[in-house]
TIMINU-459342 format. One record per atom (N, C-alpha, C): residue in one letter; atom name; x, y, z. Coordinates in steps of 0.2 Angstrom, whole numbers, plus 5000, padded with zeros to 4 digits. Each point is the difference from the previous one (the first is absolute). Example, Ala and Ser with C-alpha at 12.3 -4.5 7.8 and 13.67 -1.06 7.14 Angstrom:
BEGIN
{"A","N",{5066,4972,5039}}
{"A","CA",{4996,5006,5000}}
{"A","C",{5004,5006,5000}}
{"S","N",{4998,5005,4996}}
{"S","CA",{5004,5006,5001}}
{"S","C",{4996,5005,5003}}
This chain:
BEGIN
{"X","N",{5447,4927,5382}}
{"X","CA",{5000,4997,4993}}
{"X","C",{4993,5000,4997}}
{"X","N",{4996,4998,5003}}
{"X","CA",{4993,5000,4997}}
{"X","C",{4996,5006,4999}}
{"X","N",{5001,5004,5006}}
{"X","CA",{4998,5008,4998}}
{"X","C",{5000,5003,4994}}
{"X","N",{5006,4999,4995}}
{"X","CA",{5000,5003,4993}}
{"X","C",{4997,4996,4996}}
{"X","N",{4999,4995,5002}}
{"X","CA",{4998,4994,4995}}
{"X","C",{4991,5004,5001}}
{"X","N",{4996,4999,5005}}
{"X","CA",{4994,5003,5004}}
{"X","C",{4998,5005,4995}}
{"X","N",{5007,5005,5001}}
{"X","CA",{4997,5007,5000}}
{"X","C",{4999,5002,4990}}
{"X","N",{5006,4996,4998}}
{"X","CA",{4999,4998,4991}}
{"X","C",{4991,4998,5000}}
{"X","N",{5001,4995,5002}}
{"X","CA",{4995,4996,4998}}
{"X","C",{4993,5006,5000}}
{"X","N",{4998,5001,5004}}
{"X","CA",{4994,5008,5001}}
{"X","C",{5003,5006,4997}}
{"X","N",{5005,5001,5000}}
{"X","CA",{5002,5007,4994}}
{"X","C",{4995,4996,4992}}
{"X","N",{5003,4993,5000}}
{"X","CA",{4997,4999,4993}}
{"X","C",{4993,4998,4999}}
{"X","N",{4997,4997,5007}}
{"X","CA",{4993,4999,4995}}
{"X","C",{4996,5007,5003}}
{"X","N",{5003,5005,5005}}
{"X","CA",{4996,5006,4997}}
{"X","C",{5001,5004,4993}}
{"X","N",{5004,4997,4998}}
{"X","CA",{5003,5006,4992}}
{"X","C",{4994,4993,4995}}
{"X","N",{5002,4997,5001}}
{"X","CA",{4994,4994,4997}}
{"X","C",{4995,5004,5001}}
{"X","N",{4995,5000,5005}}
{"X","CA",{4994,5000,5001}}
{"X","C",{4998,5009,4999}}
{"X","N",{5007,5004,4999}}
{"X","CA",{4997,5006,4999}}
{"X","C",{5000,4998,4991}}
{"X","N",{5006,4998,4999}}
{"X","CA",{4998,4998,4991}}
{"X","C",{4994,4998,4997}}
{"X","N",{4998,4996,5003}}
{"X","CA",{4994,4996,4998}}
{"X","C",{4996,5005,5001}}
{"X","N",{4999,5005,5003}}
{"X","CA",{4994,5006,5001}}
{"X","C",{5000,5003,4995}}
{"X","N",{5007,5004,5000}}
{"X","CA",{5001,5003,4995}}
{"X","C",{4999,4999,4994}}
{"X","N",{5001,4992,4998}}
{"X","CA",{4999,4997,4993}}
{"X","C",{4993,5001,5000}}
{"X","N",{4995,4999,5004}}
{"X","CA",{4992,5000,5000}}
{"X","C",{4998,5006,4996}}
{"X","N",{5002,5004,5003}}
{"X","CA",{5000,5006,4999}}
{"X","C",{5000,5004,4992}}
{"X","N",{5003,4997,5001}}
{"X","CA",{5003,5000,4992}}
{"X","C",{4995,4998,4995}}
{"X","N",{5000,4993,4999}}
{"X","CA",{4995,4994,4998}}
{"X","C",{4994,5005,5000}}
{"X","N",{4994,5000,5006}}
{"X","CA",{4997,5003,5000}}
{"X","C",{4995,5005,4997}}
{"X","N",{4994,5000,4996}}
{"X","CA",{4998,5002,4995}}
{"X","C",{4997,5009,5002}}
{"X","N",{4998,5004,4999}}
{"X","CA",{4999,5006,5003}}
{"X","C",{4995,4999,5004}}
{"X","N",{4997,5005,5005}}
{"X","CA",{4996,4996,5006}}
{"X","C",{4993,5005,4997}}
{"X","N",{4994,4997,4998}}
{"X","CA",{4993,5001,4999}}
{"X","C",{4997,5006,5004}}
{"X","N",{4995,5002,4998}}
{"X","CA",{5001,5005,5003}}
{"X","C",{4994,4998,5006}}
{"X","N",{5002,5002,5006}}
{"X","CA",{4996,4998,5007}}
{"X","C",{4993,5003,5001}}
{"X","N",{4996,4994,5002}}
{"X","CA",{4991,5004,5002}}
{"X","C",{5002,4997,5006}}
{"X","N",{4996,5007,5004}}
{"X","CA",{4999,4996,5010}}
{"X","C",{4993,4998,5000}}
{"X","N",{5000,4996,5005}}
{"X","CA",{4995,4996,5004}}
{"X","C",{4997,5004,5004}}
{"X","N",{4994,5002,5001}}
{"X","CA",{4999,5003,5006}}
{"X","C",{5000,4997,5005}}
{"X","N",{4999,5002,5007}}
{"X","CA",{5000,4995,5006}}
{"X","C",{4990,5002,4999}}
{"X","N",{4996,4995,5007}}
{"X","CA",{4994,5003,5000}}
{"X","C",{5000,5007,5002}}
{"X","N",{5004,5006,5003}}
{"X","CA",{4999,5005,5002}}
{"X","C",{5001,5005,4996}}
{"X","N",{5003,4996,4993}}
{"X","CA",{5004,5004,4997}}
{"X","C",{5005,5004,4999}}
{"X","N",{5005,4996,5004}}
{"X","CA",{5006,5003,5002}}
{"X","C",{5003,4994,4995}}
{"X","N",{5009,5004,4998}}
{"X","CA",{5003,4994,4998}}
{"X","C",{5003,4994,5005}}
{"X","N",{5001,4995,4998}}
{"X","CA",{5004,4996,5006}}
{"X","C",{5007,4999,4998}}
{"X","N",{5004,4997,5005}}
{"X","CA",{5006,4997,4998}}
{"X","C",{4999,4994,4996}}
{"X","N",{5001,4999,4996}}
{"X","CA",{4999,4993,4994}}
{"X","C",{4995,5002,5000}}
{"X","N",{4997,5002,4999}}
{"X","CA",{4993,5002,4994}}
{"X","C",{5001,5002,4993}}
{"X","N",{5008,5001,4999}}
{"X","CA",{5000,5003,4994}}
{"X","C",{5000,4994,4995}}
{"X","N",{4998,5000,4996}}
{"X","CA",{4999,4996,4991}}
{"X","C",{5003,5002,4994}}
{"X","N",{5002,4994,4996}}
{"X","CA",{5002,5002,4996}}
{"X","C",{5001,4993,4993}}
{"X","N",{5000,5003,4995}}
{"X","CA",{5001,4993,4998}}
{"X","C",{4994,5004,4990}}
{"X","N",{5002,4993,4998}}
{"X","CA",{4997,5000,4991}}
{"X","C",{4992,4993,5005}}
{"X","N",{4998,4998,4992}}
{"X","CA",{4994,4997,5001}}
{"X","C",{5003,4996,5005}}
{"X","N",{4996,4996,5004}}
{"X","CA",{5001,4993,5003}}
{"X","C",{5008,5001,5004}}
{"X","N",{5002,5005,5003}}
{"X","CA",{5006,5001,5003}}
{"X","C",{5000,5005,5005}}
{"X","N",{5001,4996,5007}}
{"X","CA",{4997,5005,5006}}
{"X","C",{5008,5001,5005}}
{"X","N",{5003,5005,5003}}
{"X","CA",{5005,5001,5002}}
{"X","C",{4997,5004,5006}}
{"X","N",{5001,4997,5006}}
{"X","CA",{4999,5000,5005}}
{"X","C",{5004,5006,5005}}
{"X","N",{5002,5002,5005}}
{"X","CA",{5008,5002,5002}}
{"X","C",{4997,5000,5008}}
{"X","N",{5004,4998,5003}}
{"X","CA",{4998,4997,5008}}
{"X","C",{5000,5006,5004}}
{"X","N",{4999,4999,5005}}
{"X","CA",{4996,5007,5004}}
{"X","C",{5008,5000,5007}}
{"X","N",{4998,5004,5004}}
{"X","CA",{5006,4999,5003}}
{"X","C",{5003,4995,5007}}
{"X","N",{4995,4994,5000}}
{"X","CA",{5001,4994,5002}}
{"X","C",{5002,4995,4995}}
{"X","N",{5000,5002,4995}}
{"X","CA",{5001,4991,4994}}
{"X","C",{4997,5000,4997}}
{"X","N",{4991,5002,5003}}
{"X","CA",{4993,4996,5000}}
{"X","C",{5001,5003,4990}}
{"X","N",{4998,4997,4997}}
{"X","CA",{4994,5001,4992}}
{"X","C",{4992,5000,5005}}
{"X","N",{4999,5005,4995}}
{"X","CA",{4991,4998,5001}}
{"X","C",{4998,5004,4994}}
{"X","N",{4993,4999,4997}}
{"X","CA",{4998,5002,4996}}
{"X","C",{4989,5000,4999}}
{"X","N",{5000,5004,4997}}
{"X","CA",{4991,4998,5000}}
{"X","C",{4998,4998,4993}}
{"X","N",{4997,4995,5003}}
{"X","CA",{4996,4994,5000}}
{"X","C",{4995,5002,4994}}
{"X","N",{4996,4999,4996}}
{"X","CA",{4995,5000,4998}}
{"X","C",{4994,4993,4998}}
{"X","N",{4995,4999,5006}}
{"X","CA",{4997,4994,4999}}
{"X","C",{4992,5002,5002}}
{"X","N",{4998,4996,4993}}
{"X","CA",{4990,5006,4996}}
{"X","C",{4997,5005,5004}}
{"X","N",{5008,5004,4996}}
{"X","CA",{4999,5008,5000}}
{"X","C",{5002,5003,5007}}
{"X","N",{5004,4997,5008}}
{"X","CA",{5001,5003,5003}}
{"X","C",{5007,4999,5002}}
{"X","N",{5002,5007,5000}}
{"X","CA",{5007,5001,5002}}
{"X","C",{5004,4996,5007}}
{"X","N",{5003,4996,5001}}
{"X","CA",{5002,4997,5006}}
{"X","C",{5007,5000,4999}}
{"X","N",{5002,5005,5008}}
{"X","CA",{5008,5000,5002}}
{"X","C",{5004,4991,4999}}
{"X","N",{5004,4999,4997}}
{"X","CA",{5004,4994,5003}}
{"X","C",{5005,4999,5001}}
{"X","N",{5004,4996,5003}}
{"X","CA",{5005,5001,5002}}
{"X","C",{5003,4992,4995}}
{"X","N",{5005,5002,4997}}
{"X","CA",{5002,4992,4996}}
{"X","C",{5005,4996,5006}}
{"X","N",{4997,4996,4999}}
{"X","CA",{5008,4995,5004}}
{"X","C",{4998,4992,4997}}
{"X","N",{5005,4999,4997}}
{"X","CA",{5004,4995,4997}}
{"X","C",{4999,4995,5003}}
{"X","N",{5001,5000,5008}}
{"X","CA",{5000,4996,5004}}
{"X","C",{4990,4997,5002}}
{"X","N",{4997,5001,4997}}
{"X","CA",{4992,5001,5000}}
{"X","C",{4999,4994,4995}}
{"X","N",{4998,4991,5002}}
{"X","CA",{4999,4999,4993}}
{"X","C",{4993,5001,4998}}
{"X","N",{4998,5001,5003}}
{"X","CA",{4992,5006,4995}}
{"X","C",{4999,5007,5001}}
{"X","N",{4995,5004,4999}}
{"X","CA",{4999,5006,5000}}
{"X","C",{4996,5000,5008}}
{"X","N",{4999,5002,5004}}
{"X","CA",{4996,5003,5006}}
{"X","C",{4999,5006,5000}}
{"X","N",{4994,5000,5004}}
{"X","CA",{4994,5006,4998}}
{"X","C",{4998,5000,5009}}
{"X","N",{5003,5007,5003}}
{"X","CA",{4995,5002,5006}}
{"X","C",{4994,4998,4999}}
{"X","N",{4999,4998,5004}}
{"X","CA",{4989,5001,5000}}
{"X","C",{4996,5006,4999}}
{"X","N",{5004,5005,4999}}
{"X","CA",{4999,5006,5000}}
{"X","C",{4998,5001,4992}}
{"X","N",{5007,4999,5000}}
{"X","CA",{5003,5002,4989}}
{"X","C",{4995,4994,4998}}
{"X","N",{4999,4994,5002}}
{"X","CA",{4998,4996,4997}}
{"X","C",{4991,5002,4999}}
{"X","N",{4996,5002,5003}}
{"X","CA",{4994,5003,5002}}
{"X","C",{5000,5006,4994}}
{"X","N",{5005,5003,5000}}
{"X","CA",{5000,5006,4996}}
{"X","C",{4999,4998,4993}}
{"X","N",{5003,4995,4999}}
{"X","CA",{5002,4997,4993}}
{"X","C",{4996,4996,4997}}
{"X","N",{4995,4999,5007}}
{"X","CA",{4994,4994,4996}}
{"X","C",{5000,4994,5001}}
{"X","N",{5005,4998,5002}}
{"X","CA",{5003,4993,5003}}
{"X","C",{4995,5000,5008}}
{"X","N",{4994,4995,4998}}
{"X","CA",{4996,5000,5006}}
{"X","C",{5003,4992,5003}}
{"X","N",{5000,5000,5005}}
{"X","CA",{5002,4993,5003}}
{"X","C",{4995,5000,5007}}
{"X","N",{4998,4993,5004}}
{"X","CA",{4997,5000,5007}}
{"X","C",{5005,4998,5002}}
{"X","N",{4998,5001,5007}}
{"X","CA",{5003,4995,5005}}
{"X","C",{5001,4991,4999}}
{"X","N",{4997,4998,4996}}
{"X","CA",{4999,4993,4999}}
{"X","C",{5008,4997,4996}}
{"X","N",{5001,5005,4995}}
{"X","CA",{5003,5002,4996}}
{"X","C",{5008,4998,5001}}
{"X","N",{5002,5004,5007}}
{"X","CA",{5007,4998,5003}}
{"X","C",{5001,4996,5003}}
{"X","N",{5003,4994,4996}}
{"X","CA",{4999,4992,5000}}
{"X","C",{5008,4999,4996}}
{"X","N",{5006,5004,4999}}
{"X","CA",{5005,4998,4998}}
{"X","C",{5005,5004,5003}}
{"X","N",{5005,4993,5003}}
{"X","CA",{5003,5003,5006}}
{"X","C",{5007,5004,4995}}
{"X","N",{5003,5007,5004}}
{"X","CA",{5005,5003,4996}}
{"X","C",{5006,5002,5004}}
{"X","N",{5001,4996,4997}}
{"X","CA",{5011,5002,5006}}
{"X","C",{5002,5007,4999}}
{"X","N",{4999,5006,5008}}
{"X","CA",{5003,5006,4998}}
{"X","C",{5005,5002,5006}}
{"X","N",{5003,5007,4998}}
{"X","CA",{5005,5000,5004}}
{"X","C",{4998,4998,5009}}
{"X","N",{4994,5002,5001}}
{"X","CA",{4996,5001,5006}}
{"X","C",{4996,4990,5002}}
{"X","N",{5004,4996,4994}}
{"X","CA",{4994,4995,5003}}
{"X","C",{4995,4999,4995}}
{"X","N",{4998,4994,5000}}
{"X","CA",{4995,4997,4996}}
{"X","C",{4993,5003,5004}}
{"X","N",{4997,5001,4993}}
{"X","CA",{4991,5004,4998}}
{"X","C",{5000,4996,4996}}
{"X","N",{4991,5001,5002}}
{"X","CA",{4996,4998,4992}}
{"X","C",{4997,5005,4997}}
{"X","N",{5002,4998,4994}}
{"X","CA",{4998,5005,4994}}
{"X","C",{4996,4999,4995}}
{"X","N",{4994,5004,4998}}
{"X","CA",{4997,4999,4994}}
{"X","C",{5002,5000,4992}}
{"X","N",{5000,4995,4997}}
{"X","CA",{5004,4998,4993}}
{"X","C",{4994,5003,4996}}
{"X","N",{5003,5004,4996}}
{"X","CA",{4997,5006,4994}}
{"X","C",{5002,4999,4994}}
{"X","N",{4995,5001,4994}}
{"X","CA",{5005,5002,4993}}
{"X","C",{4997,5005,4997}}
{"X","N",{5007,5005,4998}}
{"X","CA",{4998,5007,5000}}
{"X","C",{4999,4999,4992}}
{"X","N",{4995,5003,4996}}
{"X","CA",{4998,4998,4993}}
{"X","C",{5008,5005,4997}}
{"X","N",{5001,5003,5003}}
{"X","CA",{5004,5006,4997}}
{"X","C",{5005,5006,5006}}
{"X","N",{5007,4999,4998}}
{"X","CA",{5003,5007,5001}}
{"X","C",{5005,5004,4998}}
{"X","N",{4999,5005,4998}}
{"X","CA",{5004,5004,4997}}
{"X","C",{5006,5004,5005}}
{"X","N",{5004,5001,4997}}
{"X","CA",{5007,5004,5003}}
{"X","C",{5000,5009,4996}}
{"X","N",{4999,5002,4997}}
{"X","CA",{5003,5004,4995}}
{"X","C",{4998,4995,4991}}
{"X","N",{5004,5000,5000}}
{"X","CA",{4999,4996,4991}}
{"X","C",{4999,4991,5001}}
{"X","N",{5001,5001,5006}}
{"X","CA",{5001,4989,4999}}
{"X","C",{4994,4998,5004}}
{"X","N",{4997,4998,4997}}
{"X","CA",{4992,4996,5002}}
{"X","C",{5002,4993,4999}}
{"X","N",{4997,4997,5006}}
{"X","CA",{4998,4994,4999}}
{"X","C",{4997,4995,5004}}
{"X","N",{4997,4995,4996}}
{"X","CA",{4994,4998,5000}}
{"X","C",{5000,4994,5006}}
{"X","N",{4993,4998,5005}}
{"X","CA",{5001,4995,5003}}
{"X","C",{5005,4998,5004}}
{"X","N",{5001,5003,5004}}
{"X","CA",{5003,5000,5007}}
{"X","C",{4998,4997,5006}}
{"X","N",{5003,4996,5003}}
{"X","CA",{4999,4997,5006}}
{"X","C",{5003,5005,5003}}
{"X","N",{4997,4999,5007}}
{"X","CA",{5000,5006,5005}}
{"X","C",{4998,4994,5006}}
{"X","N",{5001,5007,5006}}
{"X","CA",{4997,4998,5006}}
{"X","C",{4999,5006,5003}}
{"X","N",{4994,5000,5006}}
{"X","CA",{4997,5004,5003}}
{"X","C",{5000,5000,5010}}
{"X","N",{5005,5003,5000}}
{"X","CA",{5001,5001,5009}}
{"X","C",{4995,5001,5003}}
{"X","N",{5000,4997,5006}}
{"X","CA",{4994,5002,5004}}
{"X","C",{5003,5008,5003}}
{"X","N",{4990,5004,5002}}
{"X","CA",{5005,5005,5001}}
{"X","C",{5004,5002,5006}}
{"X","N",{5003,5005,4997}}
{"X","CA",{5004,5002,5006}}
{"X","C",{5008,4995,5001}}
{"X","N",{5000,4996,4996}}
{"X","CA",{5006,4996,5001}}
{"X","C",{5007,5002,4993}}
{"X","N",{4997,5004,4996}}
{"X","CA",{5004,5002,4994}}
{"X","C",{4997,5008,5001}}
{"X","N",{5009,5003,4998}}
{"X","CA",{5000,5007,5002}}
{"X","C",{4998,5004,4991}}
{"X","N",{5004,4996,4997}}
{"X","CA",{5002,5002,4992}}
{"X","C",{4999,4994,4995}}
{"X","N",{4993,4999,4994}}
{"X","CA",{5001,4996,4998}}
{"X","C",{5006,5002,4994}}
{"X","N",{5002,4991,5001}}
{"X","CA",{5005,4998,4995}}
{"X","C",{5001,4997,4994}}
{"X","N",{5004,5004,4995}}
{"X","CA",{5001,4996,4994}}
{"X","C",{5004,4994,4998}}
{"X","N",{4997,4996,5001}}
{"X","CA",{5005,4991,5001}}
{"X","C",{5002,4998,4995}}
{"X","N",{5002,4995,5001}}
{"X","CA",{5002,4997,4993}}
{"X","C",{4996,4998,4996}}
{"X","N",{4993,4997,5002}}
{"X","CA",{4995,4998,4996}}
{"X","C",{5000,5006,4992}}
{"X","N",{5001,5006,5003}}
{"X","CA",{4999,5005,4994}}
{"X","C",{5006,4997,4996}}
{"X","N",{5005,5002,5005}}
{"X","CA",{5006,5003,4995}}
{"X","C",{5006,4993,4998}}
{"X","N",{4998,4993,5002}}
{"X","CA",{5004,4997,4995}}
{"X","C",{4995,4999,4993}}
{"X","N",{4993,5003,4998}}
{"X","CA",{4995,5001,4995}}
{"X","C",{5002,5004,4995}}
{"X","N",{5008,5007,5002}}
{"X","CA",{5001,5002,4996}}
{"X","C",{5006,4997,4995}}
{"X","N",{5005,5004,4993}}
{"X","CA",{5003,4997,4999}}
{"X","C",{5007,5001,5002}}
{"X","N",{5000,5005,5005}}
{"X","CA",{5008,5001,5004}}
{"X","C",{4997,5006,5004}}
{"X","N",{5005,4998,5008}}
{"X","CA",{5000,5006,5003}}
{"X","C",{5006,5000,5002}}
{"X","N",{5005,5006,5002}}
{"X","CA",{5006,4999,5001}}
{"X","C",{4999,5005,5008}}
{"X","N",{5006,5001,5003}}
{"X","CA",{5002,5005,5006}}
{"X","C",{5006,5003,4998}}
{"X","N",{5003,5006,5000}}
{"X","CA",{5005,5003,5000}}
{"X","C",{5003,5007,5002}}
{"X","N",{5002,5000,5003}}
{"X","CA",{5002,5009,5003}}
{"X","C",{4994,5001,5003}}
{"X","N",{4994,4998,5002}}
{"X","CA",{4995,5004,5003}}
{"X","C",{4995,5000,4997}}
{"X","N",{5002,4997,4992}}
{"X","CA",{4995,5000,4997}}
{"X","C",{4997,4993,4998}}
{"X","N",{4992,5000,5000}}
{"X","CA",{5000,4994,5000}}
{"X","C",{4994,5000,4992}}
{"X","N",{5004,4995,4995}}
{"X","CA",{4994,5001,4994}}
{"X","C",{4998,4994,4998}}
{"X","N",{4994,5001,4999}}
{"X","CA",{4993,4998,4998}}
{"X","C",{5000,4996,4992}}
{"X","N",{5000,4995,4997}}
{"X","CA",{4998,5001,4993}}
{"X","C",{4995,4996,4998}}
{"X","N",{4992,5002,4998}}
{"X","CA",{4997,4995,4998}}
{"X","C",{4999,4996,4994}}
């Protein structure tokens, strides 16, 4: 008795959830035309492509989920990978060296909850970071000791700084 009732019930919210797609699609305004990202070696990546008007950065995920995107902090390009789940921005020791973010040994004195276990981390504030079109200013960060972070991360410190960022289909967009 319950099986038709079941099998109703998922016939309808798939035809829902394909409607809703399709209405997107619709709605939708024509898609801009796309610049790629280089990688450093110059090849393209997955989710490296870009796209978007002034201050509107559209992301599309690689073939784990991941978004990444480069960085630009006084003038040097840094790979990063965004995650939500970040409430500030973290920098390799590496990326962060690269970028000008000098820290000591003295320095890593705030302890940080990561998948791996509590470190201490150097607390930074990046004057400036750019995405493509969206800059912005004064950022709280943190700086891993090295070797403990594989890929610096884009946290929230940046991106609740913007004025929307959404996730959808794969695509993940940026708005300054």
């Amino acid at each position: 008795m319950t099986r038709p009732i079941v099998w109703a019930l998922g016939v309808t919210a798939a035809a829902a959830i394909w409607g809703i797609g399709l209405a997107e699609r619709f709605q939708r305004p024509p898609a801009p035309e796309t610049a790629i990202i280089a990688t450093p070696l110059g090849e393209r990546a997955m989710g490296a492509s870009v796209r978007g008007g002034p201050s509107t950065l559209t992301l599309f995920s690689d073939a784990q989920g991941h978004f990444s995107t480069d960085a630009v902090i006084d003038g040097k390009r840094l790979r990063m990978l965004v995650d939500t789940g970040a409430t500030a921005c973290a920098f390799t020791y590496e990326d962060a060296e690269r970028a000008g973010l000098r820290v000591g040994e003295h320095d890593f004195r705030v302890p940080v909850q990561t998948a791996n276990g509590t470190i201490l981390a150097a607390p930074v504030r990046i004057p400036e970071i750019r995405i493509g079109t969206i800059t912005v200013q004064g950022v709280n960060g943190m700086v891993m000791p090295r070797g403990r972070l594989s890929t610096s991360l884009l946290g929230m410190s940046f991106l609740k700084r913007l004025n929307e960022f959404s996730m959808n289909g794969g695509r993940l967009t940026l708005r300054g």
